[in-house]
mmCIF file of the N, C-alpha and C atoms, coordinates in Angstrom:
data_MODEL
# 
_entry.id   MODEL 
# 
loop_
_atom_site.group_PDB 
_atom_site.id 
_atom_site.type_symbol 
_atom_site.label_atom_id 
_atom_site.label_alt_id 
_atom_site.label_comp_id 
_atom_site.label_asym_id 
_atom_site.label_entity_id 
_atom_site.label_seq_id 
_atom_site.pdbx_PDB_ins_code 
_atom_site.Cartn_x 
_atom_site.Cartn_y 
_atom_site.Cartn_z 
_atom_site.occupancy 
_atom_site.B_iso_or_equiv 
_atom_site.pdbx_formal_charge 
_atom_site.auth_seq_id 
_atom_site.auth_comp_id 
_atom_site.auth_asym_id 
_atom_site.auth_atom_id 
_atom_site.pdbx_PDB_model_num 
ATOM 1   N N  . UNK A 1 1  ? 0.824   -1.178  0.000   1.00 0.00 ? 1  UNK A N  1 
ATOM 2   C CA . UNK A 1 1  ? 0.000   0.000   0.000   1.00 0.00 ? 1  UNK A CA 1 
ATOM 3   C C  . UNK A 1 1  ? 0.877   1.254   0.000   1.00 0.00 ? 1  UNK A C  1 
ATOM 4   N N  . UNK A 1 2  ? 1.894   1.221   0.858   1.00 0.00 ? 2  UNK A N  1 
ATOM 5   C CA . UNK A 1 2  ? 2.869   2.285   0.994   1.00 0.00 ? 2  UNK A CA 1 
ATOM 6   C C  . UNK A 1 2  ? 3.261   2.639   -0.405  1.00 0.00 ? 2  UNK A C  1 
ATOM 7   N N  . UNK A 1 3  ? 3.516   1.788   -1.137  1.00 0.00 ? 3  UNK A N  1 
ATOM 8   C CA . UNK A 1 3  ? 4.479   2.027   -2.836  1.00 0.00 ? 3  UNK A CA 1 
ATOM 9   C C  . UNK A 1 3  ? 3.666   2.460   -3.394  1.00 0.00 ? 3  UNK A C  1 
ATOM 10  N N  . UNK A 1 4  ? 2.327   2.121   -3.036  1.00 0.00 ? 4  UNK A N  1 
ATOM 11  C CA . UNK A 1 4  ? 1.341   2.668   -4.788  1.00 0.00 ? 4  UNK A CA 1 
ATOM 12  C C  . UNK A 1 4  ? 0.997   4.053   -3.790  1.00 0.00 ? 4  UNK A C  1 
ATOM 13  N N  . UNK A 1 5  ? 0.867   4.391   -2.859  1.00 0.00 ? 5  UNK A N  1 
ATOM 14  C CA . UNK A 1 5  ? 0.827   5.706   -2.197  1.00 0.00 ? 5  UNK A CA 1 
ATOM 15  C C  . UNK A 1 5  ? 1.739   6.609   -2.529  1.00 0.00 ? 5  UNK A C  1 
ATOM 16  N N  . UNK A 1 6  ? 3.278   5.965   -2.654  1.00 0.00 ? 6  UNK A N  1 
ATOM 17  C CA . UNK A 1 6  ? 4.012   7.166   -3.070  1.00 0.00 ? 6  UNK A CA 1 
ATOM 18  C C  . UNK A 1 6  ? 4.298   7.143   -4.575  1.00 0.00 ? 6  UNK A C  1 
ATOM 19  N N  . UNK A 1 7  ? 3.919   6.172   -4.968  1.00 0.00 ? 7  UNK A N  1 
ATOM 20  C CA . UNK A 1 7  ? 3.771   6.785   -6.364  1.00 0.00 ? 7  UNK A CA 1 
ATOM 21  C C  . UNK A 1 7  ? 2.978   7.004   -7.287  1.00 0.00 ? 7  UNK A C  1 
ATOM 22  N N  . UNK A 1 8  ? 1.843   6.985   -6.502  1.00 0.00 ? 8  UNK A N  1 
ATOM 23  C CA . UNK A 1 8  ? 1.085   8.222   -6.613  1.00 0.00 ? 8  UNK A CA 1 
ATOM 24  C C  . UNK A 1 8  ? 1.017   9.473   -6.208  1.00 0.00 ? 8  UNK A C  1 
ATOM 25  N N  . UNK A 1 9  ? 1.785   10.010  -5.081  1.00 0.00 ? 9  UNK A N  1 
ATOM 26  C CA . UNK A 1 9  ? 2.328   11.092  -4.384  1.00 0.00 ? 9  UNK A CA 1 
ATOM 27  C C  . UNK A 1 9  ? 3.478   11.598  -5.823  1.00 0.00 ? 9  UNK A C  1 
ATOM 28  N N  . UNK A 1 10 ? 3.900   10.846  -6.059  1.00 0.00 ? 10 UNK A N  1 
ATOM 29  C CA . UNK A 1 10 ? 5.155   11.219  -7.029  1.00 0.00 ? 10 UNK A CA 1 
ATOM 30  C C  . UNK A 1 10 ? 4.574   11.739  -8.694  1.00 0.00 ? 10 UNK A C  1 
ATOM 31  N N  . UNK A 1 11 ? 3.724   10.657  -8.889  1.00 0.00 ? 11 UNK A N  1 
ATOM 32  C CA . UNK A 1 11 ? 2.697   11.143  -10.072 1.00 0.00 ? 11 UNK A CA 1 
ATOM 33  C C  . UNK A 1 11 ? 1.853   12.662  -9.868  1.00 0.00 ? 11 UNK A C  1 
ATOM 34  N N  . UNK A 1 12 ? 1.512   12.790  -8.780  1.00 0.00 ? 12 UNK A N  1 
ATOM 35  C CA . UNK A 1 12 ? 0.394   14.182  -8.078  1.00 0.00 ? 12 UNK A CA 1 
ATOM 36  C C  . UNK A 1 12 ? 1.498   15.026  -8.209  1.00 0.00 ? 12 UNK A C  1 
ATOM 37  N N  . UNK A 1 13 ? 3.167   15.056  -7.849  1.00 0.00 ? 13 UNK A N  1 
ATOM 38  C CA . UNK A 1 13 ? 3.766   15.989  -7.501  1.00 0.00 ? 13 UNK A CA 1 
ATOM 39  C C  . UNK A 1 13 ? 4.332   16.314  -9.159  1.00 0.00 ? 13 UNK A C  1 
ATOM 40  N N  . UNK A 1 14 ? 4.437   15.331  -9.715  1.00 0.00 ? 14 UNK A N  1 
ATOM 41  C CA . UNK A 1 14 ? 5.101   15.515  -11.321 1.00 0.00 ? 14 UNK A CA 1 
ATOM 42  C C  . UNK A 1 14 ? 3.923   16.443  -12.331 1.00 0.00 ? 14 UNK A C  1 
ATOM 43  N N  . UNK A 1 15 ? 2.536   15.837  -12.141 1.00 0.00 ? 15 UNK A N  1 
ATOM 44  C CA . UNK A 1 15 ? 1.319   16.397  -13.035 1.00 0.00 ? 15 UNK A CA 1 
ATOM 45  C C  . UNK A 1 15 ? 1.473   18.148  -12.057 1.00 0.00 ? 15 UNK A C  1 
ATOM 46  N N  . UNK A 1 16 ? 1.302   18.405  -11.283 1.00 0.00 ? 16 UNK A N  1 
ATOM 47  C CA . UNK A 1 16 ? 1.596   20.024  -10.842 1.00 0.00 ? 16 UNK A CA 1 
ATOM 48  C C  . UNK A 1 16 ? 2.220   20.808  -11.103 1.00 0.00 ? 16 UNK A C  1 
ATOM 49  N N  . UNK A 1 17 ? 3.784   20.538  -11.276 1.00 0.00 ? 17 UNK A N  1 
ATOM 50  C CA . UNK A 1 17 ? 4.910   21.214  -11.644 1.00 0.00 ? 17 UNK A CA 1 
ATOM 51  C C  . UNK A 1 17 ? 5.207   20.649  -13.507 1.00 0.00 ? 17 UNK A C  1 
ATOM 52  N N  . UNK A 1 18 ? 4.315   20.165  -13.650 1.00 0.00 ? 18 UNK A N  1 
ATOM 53  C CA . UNK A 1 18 ? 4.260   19.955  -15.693 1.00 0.00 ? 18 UNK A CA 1 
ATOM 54  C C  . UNK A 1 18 ? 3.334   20.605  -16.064 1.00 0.00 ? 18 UNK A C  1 
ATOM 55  N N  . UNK A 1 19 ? 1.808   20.639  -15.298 1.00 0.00 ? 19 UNK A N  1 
ATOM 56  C CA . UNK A 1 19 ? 0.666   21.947  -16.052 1.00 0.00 ? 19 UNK A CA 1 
ATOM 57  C C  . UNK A 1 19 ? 0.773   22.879  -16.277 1.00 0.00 ? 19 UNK A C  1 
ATOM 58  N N  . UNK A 1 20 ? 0.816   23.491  -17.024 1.00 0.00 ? 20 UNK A N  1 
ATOM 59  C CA . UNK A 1 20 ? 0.533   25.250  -16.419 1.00 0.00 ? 20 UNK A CA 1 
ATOM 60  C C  . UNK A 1 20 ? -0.610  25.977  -15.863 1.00 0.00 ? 20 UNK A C  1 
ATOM 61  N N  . UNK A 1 21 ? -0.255  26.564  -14.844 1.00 0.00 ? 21 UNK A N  1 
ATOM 62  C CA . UNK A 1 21 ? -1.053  26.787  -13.985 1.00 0.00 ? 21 UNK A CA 1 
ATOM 63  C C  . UNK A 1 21 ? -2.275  28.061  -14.124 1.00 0.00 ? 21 UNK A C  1 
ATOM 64  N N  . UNK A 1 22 ? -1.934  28.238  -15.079 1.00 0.00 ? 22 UNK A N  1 
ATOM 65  C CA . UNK A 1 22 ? -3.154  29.640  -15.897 1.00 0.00 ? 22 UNK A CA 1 
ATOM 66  C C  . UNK A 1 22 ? -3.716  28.977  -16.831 1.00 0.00 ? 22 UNK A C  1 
ATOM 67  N N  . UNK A 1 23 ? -3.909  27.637  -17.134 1.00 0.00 ? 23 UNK A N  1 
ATOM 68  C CA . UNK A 1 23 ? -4.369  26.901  -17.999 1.00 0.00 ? 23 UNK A CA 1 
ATOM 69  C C  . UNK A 1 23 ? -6.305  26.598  -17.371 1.00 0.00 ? 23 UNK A C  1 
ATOM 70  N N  . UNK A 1 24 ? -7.158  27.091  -18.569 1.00 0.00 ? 24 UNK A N  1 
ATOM 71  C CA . UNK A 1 24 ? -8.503  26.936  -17.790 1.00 0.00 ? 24 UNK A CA 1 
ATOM 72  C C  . UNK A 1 24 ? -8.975  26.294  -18.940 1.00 0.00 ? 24 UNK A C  1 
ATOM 73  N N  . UNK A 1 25 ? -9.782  25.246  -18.609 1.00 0.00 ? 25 UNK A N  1 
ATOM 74  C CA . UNK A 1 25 ? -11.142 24.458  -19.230 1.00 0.00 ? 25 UNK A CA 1 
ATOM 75  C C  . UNK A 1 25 ? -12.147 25.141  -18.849 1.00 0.00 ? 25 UNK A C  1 
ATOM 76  N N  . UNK A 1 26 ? -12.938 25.790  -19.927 1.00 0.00 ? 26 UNK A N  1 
ATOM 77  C CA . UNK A 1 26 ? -14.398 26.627  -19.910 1.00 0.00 ? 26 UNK A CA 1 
ATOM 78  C C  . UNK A 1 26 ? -15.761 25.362  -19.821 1.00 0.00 ? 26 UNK A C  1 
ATOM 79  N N  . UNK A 1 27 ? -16.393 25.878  -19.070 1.00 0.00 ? 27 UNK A N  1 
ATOM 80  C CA . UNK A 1 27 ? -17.001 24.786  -18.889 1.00 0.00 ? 27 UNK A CA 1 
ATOM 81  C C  . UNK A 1 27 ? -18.772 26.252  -19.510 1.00 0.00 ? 27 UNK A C  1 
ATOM 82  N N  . UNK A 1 28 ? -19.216 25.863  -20.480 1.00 0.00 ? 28 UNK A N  1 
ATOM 83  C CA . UNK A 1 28 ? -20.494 26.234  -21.440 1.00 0.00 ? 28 UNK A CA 1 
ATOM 84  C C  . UNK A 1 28 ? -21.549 26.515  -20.135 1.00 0.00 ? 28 UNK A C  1 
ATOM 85  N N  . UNK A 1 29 ? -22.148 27.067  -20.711 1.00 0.00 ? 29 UNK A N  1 
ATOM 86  C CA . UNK A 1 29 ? -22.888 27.656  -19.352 1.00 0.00 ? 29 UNK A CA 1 
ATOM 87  C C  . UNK A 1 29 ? -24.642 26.990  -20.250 1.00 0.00 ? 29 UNK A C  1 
ATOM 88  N N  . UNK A 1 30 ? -25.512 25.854  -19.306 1.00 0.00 ? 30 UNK A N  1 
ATOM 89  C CA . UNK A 1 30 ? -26.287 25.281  -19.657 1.00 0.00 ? 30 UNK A CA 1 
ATOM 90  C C  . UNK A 1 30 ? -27.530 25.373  -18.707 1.00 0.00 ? 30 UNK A C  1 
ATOM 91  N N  . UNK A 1 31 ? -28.547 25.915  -19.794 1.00 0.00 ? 31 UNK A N  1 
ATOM 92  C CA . UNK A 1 31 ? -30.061 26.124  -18.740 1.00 0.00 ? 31 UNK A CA 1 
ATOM 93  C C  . UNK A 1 31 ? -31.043 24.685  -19.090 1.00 0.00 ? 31 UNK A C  1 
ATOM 94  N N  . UNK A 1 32 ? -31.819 24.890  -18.556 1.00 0.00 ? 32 UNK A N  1 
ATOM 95  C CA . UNK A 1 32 ? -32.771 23.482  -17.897 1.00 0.00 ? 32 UNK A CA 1 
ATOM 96  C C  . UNK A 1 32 ? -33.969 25.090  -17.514 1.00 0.00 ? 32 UNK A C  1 
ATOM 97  N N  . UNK A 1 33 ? -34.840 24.691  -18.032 1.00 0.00 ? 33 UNK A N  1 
ATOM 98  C CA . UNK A 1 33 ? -36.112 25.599  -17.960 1.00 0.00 ? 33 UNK A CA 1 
ATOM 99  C C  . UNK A 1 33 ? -35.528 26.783  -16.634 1.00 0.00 ? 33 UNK A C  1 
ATOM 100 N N  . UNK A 1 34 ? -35.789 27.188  -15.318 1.00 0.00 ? 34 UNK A N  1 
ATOM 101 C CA . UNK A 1 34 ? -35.280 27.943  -14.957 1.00 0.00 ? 34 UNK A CA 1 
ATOM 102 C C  . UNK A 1 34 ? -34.201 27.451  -13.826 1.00 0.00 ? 34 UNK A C  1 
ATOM 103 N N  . UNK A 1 35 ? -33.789 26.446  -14.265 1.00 0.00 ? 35 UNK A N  1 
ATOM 104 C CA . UNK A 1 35 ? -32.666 26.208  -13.403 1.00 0.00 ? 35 UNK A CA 1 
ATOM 105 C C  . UNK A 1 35 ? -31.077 26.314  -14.632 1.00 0.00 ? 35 UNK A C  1 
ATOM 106 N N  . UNK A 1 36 ? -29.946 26.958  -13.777 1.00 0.00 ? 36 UNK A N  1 
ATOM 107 C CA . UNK A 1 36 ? -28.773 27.146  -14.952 1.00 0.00 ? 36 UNK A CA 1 
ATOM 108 C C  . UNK A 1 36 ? -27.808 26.243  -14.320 1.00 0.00 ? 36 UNK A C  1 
ATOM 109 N N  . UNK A 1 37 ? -26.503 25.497  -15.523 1.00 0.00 ? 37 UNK A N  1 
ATOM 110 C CA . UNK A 1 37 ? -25.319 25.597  -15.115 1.00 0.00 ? 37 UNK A CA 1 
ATOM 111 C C  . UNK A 1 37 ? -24.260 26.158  -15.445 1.00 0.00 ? 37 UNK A C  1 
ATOM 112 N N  . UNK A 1 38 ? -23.032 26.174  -14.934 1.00 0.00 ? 38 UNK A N  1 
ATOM 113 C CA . UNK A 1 38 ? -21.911 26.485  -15.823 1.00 0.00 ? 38 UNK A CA 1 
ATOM 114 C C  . UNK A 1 38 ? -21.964 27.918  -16.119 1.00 0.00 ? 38 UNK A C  1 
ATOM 115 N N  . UNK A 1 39 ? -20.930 28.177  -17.195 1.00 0.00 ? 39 UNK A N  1 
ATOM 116 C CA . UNK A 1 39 ? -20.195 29.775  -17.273 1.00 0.00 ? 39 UNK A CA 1 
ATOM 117 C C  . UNK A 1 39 ? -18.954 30.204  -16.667 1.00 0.00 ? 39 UNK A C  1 
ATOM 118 N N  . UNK A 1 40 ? -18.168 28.744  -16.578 1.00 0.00 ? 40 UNK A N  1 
ATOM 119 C CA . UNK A 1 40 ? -17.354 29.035  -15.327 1.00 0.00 ? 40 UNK A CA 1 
ATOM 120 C C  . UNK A 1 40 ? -16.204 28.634  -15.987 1.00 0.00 ? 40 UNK A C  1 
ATOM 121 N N  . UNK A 1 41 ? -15.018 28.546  -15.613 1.00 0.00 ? 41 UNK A N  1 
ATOM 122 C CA . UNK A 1 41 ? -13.508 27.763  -15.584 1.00 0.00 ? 41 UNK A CA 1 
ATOM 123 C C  . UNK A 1 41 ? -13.165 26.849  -14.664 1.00 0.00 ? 41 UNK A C  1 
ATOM 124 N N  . UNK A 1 42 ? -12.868 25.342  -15.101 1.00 0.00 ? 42 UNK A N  1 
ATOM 125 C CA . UNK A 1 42 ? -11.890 24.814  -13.997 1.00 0.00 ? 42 UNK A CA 1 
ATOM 126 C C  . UNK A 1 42 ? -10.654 24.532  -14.470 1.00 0.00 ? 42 UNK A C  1 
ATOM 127 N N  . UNK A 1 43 ? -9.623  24.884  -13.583 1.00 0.00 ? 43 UNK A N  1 
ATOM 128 C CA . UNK A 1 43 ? -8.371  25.056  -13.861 1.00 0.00 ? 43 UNK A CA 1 
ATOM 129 C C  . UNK A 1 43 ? -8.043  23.440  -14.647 1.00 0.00 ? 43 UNK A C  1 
ATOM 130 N N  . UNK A 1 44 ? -7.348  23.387  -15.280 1.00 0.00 ? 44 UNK A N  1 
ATOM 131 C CA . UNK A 1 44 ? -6.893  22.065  -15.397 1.00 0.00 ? 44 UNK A CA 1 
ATOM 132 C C  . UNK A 1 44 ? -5.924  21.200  -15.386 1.00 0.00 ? 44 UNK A C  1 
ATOM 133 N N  . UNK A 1 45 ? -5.042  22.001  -14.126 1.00 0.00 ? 45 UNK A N  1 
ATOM 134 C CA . UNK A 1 45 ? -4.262  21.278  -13.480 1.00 0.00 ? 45 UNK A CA 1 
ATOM 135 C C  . UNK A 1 45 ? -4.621  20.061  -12.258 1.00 0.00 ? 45 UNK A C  1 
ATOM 136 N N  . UNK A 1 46 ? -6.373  20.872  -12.009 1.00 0.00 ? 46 UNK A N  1 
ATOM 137 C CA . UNK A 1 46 ? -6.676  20.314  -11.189 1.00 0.00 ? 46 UNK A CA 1 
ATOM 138 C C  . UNK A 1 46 ? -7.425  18.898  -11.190 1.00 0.00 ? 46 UNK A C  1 
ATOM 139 N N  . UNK A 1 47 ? -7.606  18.657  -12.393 1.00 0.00 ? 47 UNK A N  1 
ATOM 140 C CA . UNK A 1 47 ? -8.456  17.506  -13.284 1.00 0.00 ? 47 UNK A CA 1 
ATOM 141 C C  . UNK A 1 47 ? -7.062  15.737  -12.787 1.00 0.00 ? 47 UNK A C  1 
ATOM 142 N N  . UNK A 1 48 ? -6.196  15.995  -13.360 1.00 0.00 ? 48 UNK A N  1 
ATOM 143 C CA . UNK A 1 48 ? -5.265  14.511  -12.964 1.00 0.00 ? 48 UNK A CA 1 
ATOM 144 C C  . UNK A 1 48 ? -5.470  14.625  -11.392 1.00 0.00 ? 48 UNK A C  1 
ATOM 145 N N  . UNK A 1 49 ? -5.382  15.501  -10.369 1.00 0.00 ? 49 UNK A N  1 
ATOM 146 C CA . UNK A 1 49 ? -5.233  15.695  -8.732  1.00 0.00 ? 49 UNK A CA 1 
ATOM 147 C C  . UNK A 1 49 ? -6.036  14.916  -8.527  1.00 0.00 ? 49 UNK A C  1 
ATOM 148 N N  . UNK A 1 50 ? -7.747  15.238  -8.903  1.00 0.00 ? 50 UNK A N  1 
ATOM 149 C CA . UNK A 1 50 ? -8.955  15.095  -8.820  1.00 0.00 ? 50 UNK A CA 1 
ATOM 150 C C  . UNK A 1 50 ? -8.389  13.237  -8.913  1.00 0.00 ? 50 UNK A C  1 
ATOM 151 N N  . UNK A 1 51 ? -7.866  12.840  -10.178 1.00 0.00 ? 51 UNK A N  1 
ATOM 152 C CA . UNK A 1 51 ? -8.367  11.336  -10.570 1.00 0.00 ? 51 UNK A CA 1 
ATOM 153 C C  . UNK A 1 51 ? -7.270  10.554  -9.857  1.00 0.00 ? 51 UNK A C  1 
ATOM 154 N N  . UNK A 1 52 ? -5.689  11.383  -9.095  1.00 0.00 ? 52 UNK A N  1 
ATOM 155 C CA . UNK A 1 52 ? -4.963  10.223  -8.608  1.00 0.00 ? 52 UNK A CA 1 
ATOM 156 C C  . UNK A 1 52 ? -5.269  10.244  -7.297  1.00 0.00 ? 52 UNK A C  1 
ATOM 157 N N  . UNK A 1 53 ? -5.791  11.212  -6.658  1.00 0.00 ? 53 UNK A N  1 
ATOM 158 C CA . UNK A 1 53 ? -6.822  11.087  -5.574  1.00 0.00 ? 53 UNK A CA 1 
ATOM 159 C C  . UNK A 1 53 ? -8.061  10.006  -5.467  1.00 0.00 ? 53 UNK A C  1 
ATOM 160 N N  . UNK A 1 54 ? -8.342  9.989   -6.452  1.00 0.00 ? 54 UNK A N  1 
ATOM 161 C CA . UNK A 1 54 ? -9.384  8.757   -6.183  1.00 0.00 ? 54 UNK A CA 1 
ATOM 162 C C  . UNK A 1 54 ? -8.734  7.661   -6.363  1.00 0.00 ? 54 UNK A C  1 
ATOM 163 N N  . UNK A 1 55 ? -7.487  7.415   -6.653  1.00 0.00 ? 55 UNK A N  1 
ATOM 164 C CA . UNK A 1 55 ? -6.775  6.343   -6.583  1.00 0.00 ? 55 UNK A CA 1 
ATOM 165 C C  . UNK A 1 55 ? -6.471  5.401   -5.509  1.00 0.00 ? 55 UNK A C  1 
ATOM 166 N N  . UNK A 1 56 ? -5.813  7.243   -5.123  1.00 0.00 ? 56 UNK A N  1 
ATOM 167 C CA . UNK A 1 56 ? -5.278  6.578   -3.317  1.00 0.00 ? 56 UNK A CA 1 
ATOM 168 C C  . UNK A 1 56 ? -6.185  6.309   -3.091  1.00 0.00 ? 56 UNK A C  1 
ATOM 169 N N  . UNK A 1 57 ? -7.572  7.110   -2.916  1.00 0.00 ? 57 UNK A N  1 
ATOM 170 C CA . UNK A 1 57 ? -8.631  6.248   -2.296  1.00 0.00 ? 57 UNK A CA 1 
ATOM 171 C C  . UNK A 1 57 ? -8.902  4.839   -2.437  1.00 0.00 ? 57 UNK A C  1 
ATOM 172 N N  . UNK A 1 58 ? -9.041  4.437   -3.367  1.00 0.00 ? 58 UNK A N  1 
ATOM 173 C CA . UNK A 1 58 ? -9.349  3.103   -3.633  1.00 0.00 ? 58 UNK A CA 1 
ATOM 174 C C  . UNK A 1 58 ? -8.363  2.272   -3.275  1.00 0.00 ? 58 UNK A C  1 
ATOM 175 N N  . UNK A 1 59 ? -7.015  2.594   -3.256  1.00 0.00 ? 59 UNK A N  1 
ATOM 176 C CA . UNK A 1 59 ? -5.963  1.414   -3.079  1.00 0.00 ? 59 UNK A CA 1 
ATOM 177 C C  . UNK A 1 59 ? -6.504  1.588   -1.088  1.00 0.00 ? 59 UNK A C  1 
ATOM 178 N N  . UNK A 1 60 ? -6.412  2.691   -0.869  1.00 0.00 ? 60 UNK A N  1 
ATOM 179 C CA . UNK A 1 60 ? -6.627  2.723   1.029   1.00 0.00 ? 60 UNK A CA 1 
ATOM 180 C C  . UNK A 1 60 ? -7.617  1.780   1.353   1.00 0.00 ? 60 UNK A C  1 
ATOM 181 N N  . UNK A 1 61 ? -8.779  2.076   0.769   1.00 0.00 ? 61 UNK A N  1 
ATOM 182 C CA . UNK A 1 61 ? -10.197 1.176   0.730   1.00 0.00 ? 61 UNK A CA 1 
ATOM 183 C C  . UNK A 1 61 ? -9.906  -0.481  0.310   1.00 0.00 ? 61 UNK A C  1 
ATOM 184 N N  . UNK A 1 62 ? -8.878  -0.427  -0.601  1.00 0.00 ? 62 UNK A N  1 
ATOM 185 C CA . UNK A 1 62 ? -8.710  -2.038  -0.983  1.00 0.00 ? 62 UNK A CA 1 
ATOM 186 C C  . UNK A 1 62 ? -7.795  -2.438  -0.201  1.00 0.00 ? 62 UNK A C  1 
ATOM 187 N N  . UNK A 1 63 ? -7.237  -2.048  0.592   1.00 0.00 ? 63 UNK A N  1 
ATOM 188 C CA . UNK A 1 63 ? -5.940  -2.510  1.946   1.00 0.00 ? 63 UNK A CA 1 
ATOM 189 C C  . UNK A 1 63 ? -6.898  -2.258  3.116   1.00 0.00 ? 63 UNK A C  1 
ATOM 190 N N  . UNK A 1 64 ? -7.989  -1.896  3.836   1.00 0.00 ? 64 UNK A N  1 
ATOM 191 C CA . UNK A 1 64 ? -8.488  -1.881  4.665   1.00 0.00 ? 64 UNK A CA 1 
ATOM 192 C C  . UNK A 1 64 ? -9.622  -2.864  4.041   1.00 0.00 ? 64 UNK A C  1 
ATOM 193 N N  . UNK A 1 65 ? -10.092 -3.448  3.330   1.00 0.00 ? 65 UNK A N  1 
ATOM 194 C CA . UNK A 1 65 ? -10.806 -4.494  2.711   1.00 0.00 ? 65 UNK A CA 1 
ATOM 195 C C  . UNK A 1 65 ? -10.014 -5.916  3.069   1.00 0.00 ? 65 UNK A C  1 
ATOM 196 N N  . UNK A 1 66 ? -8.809  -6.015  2.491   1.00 0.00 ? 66 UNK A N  1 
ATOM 197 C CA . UNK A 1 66 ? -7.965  -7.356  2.731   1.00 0.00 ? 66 UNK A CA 1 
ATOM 198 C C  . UNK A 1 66 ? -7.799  -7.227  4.144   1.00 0.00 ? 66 UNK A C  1 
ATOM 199 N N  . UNK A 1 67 ? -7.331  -6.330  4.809   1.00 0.00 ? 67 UNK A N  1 
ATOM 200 C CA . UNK A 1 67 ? -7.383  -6.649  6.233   1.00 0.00 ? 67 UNK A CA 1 
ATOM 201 C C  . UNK A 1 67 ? -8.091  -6.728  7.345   1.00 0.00 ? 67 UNK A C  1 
ATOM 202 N N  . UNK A 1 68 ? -9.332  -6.443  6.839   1.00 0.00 ? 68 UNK A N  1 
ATOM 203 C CA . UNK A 1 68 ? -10.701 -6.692  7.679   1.00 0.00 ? 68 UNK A CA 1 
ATOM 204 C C  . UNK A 1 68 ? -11.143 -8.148  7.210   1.00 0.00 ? 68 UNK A C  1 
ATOM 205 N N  . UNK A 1 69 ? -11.303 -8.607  5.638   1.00 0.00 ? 69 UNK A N  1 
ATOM 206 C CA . UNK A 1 69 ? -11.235 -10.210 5.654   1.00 0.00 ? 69 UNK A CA 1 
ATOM 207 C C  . UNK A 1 69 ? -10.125 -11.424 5.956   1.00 0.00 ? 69 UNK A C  1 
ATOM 208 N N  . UNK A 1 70 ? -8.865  -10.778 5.719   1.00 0.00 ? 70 UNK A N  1 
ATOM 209 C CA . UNK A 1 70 ? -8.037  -11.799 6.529   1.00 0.00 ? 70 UNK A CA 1 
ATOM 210 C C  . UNK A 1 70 ? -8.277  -11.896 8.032   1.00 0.00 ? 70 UNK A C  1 
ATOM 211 N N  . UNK A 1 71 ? -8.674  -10.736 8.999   1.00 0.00 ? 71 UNK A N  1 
ATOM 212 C CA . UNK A 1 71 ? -8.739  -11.241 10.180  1.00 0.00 ? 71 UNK A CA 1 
ATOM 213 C C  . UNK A 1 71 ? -10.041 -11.870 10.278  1.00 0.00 ? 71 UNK A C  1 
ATOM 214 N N  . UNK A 1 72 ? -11.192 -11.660 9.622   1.00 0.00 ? 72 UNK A N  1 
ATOM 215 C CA . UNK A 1 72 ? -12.244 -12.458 10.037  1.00 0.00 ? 72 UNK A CA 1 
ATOM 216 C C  . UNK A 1 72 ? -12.133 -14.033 9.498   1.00 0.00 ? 72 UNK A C  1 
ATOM 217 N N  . UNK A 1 73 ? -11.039 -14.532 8.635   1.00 0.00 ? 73 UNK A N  1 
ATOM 218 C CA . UNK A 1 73 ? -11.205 -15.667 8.636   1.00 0.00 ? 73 UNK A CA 1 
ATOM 219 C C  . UNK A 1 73 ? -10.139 -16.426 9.319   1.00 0.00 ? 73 UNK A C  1 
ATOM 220 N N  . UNK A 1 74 ? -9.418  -15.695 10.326  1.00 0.00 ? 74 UNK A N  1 
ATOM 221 C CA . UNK A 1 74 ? -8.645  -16.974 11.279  1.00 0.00 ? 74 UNK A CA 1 
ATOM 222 C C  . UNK A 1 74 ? -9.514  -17.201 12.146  1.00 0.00 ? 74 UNK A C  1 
# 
């Protein structure tokens, strides 16, 4: 768990210092009778953060998974 943590730490720290950081994805600004969305920018450095974050999550979640069923079956 530790290894795919830091390298994913290492991937998060490489995608930051390679984006450029004034770089924006326009996101169209979309109505629905009187409800609106959008009109906005998200940066898009922040888009890879967003997805190796859910990484770690899942590897944390899949190492607290194996070790809640290995102890329930001794």
């Amino acid at each position: 768990m530790w290894l795919a943590l830091g390298i994913l730490t290492a991937l998060a720290i490489l995608a930051w210092f390679t984006i450029d950081g004034s770089a924006v994805l326009p996101v169209k600004e979309y109505s629905f009778g009187s409800f609106s969305f959008g009109g906005f920018g998200v940066q898009v450095r922040l888009l890879p953060e967003l997805i190796l974050g859910l990484f770690a999550v899942r590897v944390v979640t899949a190492n607290m998974r194996a070790r809640l069923e290995s102890g329930t079956r001794q």
